[in-house]
C-alpha positions in Angstrom: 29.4 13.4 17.0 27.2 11.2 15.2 24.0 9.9 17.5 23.8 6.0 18.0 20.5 4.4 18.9 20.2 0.4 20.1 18.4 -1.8 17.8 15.4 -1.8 20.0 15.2 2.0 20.0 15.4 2.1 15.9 12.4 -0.9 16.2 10.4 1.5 18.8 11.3 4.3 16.4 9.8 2.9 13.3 6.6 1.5 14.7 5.6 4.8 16.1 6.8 6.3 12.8 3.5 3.7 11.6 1.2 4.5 14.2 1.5 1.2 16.5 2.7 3.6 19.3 -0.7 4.7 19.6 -3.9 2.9 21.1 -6.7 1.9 19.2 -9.7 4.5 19.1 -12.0 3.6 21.9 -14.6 4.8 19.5 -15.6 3.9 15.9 -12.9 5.0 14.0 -13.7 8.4 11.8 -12.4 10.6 8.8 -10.2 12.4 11.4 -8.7 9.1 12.7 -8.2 7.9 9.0 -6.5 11.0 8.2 -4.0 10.5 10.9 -3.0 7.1 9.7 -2.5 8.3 6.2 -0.2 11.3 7.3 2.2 8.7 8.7 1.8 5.9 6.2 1.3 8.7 3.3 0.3 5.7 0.9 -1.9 2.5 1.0 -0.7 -0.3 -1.5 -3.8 -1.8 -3.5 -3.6 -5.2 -4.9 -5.7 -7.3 -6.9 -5.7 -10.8 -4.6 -8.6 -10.7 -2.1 -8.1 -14.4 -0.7 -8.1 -12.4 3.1 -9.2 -9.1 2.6 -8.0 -5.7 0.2 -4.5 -5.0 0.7 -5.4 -1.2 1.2 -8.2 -1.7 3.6 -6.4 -3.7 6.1 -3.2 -1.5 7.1 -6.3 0.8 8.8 -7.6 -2.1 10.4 -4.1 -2.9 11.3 -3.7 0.6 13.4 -7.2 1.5 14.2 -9.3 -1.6 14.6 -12.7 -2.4 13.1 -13.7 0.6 11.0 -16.0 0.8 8.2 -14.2 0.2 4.9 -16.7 3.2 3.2 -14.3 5.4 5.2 -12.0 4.1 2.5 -14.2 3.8 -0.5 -15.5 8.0 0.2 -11.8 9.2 0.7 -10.6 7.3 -2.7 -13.2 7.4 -4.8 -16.5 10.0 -4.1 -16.2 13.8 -3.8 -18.8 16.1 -2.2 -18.7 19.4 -0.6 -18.9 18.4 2.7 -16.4 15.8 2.6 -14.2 16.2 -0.4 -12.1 13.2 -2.2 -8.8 12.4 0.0 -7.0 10.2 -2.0 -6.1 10.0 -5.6 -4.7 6.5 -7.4 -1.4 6.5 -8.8 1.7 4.4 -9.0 3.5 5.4 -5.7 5.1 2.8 -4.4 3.4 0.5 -6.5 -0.3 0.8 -7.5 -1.1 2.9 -4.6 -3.7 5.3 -2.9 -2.2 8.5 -2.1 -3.4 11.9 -0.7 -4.8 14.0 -3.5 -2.0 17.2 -3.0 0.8 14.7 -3.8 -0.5 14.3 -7.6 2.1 17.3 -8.5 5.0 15.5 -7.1 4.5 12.4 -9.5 4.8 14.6 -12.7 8.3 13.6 -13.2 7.3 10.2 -13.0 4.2 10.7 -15.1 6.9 12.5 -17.9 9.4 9.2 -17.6 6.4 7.1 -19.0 5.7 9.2 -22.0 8.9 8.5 -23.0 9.1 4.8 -21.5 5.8 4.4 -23.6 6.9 6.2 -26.8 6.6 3.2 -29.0 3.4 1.9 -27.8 1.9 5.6 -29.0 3.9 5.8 -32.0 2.0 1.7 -32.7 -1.5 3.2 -31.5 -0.7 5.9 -34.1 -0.3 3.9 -37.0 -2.4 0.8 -36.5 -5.6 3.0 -34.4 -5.4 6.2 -35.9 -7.4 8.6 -33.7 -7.7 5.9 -30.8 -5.9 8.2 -28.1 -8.5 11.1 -29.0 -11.7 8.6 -29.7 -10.4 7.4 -25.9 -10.3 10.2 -24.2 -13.4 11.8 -26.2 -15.0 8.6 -24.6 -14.0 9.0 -21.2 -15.1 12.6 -21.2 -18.2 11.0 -22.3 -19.0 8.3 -20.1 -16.7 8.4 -17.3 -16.3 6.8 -14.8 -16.0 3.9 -17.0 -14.3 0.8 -17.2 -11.8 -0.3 -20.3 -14.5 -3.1 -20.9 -17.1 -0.5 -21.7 -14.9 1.6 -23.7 -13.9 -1.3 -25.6 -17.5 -2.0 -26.5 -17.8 1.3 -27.1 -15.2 2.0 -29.5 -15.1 -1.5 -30.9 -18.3 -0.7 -32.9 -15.7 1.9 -35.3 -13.8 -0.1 -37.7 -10.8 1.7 -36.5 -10.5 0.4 -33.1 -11.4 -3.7 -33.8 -12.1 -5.2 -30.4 -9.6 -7.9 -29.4 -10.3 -11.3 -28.8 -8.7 -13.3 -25.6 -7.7 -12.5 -22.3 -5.4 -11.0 -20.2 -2.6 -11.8 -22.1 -4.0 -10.3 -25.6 -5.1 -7.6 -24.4 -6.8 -4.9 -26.4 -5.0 -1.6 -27.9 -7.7 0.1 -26.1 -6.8 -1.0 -22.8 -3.4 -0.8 -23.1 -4.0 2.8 -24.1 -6.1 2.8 -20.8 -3.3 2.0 -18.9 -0.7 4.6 -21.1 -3.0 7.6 -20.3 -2.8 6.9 -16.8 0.1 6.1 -16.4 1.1 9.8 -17.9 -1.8 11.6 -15.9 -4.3 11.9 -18.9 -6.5 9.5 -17.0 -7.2 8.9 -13.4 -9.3 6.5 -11.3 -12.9 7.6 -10.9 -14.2 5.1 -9.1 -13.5 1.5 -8.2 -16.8 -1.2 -8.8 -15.6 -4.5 -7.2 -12.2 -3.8 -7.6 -12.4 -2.8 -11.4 -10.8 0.6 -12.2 -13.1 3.1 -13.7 -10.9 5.6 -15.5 -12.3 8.9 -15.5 -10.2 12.9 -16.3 -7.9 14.5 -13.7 -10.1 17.3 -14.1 -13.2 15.7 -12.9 -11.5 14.0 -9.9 -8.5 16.0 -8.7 -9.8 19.7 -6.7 -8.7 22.5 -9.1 -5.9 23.6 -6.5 -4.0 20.9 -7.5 -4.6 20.7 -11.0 -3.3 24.5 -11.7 -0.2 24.0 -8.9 2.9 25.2 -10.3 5.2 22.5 -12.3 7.4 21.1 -9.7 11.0 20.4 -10.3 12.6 16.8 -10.0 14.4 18.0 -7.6 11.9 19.2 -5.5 9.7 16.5 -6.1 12.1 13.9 -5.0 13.2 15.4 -2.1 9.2 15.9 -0.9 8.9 12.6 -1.3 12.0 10.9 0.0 11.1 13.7 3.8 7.5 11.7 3.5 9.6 8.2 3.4 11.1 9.9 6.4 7.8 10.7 8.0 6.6 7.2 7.4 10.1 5.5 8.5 11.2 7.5 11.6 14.4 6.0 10.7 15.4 4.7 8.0 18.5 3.8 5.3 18.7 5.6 2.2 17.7 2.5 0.2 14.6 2.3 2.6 13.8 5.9 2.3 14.6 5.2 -1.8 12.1 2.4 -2.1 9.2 3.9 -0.5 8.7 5.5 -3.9 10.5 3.5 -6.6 13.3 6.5 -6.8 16.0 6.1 -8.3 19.5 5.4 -6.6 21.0 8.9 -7.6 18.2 11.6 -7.2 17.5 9.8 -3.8 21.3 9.8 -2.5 20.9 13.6 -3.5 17.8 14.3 -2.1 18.7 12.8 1.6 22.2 15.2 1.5 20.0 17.7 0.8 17.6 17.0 4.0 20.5 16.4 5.5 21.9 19.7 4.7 18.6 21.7 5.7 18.3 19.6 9.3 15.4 17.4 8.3 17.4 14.5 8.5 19.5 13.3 11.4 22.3 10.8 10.5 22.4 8.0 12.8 24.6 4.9 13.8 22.1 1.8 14.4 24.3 -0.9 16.2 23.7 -4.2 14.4 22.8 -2.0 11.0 25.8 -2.1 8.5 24.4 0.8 6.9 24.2 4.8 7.7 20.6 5.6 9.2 18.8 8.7 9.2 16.3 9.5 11.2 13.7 12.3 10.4 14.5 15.0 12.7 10.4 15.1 14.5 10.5 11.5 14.8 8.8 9.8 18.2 11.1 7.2 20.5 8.6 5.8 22.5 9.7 4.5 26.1 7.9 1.3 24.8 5.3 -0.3 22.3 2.0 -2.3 23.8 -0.3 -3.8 21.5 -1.2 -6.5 18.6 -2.3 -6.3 15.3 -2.1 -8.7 11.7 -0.3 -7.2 8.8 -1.1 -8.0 5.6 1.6 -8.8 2.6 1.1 -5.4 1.6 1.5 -3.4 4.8 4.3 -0.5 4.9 5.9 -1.6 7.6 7.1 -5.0 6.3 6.8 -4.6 2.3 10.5 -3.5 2.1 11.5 -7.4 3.6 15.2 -6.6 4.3 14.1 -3.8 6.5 11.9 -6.0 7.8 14.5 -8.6 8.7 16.7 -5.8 9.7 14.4 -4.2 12.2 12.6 -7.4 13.2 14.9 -10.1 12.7 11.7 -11.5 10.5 12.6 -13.4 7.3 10.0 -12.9 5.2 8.5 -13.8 1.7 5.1 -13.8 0.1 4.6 -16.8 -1.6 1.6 -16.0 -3.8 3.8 -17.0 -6.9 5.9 -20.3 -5.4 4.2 -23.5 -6.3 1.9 -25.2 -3.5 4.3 -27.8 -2.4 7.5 -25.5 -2.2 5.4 -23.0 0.1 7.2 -22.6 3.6 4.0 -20.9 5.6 1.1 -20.6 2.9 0.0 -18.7 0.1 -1.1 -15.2 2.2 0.7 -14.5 5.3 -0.1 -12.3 7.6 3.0 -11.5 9.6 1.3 -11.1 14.0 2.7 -8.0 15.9 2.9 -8.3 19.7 4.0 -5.5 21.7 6.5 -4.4 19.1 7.9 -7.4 18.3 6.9 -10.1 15.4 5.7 -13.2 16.9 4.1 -15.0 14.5 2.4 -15.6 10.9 -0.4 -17.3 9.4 -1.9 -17.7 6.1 -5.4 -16.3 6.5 -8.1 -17.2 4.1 -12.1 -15.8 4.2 -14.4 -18.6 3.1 -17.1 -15.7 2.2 -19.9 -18.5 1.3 -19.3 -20.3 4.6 -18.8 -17.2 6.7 -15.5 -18.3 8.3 -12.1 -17.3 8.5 -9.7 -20.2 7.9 -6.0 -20.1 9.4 -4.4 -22.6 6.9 -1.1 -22.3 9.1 0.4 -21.0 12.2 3.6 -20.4 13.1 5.3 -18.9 16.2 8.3 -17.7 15.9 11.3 -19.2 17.7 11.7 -18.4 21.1 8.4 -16.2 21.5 6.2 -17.4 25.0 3.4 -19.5 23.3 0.0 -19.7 25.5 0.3 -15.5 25.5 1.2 -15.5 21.7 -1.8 -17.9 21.0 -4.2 -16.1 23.4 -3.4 -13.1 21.8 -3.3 -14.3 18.2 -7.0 -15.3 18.9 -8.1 -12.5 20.4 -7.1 -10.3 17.5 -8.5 -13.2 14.9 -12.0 -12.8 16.1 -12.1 -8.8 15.9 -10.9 -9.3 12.3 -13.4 -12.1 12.0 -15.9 -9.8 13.0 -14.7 -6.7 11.2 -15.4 -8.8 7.9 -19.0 -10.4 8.8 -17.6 -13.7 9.1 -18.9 -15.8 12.1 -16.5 -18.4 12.7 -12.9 -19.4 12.4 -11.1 -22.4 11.5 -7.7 -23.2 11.9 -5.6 -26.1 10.0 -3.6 -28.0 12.3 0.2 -26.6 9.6 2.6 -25.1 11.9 3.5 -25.0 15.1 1.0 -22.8 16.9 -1.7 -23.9 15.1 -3.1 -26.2 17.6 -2.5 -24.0 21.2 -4.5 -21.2 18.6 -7.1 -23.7 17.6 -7.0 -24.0 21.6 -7.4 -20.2 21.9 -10.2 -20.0 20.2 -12.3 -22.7 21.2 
């Protein structure tokens, strides 16, 4: 007979899949303690808007409290013998950090550009004639170096003209950046304030994982679709499916496989109108204790009709909608209580004036204010502090804005 959870169980489920079943580290968080978050959430999202904070620092602040963000910045992007290079960049789920030994399983994808990018190369061939060689002869060069530098570099040969104008006109060369990595000819070195410093796979990735054997599609996508699993606890296909940008028929595939092989548990959900699966090691926790502030860019919400599905959370990030139309603000961070979502505000650091500004507050319906606020304002001061800022200001938008403002005075 197929196994049937309650909604609340598949909610517990997940979380603990994420790592909110677990206290905080009473200690400054570690290496160790980052490697644990990352063997649940397998990837960390980056993203270029900083308004609050890096999208792919704050899921660790999320689950582990205030940590240094160098834990980061030496797992991603330095290398030495004592601590060797974690993480490697690559699209994942989207531009993403992920653990170095996963590089083989995105050769597939890395193979589906080439061809994606055919006439792009075939244009670089005619109108830059040796630009793809020049480039890379560069990179071995320099590297790590940024596209900026190489275009200086190169834009001395008559070849490779530099291009005027922005980021809409940009140049061949960094389009041909962005080709190479996308195919695994380039990686990322090292980040500088954010900017990507392409450097070889050879001189980032450990030589283990550069002379793996060639994995099949196949294999790769049903490695990828059991770490969906890992990171889920339970999930649908299309979750499981979006966790990596698969596609809709080698990800159906892979999960009857899992299936097959006992990794995978199909489950009923009640209130879920699809078939679940649960990943057969997955924790149900008696309950879930605890707060925390996701970002836009967290793995537990950035699939929003799981999150409404698991949650009963509606939510969009409205980054792109124009000021007036906005519902809650331009970057909301959705406010975990004890498993359930309580709240969101749009959270801003005001880095010349040291302060984090809450430009709205809302409560979600229902939810017992005084303990939401009083909550809400305990975990805004540990971020507060977790960021050097030394004071916080909240906007009287949205219905818990002033008990919060209250909170925290």
């Amino acid at each position: 007979m197929t196994e049937t959870l309650t909604a609340a169980a598949a909610r517990r489920m997940a979380l603990a899949a994420q790592g909110f079943a677990d206290p905080r580290p009473a200690v400054e968080p570690t290496r160790r303690h980052l490697t644990r978050v990352l063997s649940r959430v397998q990837v960390l999202q980056l993203d270029s808007v900083n308004v609050a904070v890096r999208a792919h620092y704050m899921p660790l602040f999320s689950r582990l409290g205030p940590y240094l963000p160098s834990l980061v910045d030496d797992a991603a992007w330095a290398h030495s013998a004592r601590r060797p290079r974690l993480l490697v960049e690559y699209w994942a789920h989207m531009a993403s950090l992920m653990p170095v030994t996963d590089w083989p399983l995105f050769q597939w994808r890395m193979r589906g550009y080439e061809k994606r990018w055919w006439d792009n190369t075939q244009r670089f061939t005619r109108d830059s004639p040796g630009l793809i060689e020049d480039l890379l002869a560069a990179v071995k060069e320099l590297g790590p170096v940024s596209a900026g530098r190489l275009e200086e570099e190169l834009g001395t040969s008559p070849r490779h003209p530099r291009a005027a104008g922005g980021w809409w006109n940009r140049s061949d060369v960094k389009h041909a950046c962005e080709y190479l990595f996308a195919v695994g000819q380039l990686t990322t070195g090292a980040r500088v304030g954010f900017e990507r410093r392409y450097d070889l796979p050879e001189r980032v990735l450990p030589p283990e994982v550069l002379a793996a054997p060639p994995v099949s599609d196949s294999d790769a996508t049903r490695a990828l679709v059991l770490r969906a699993a890992v990171a889920h606890g339970i999930a649908t296909e299309p979750d499981l499916r979006d966790y990596y940008r698969l596609k809709p028929e080698h990800s159906r595939a892979a999960v009857a496989d899992l299936v097959d092989a006992g990794l995978l548990v199909p489950v009923t959900v009640a209130g879920w109108r699809h078939q679940a699966y649960r990943h057969a090691e997955a924790r149900l926790p008696r309950k879930v204790d605890g707060r925390a502030l996701l970002c836009p860019f967290d793995p537990l919400i950035w699939e929003r009709a799981r999150t409404e599905r698991i949650f009963n959370f509606h939510y969009r990030i409205e980054i792109y909608v124009p000021e007036p139309k906005r519902i809650h603000g331009y970057y909301v961070f959705p406010f975990l209580l004890d498993g359930a979502l309580v709240a969101r505000v749009d959270l801003k650091s005001d880095r010349a004036t040291g302060t984090l500004r809450v430009q709205s507050a809302f409560a979600e319906p229902g939810v017992p204010t005084p303990r939401v606020a009083a909550e809400l304002a305990a975990e805004l001061r540990t971020m507060a502090t977790w960021l050097n800022l030394t004071a916080i200001a909240v906007t009287p938008r949205g219905d818990l804005a002033a008990p919060l403002a209250a909170a925290l005075r």
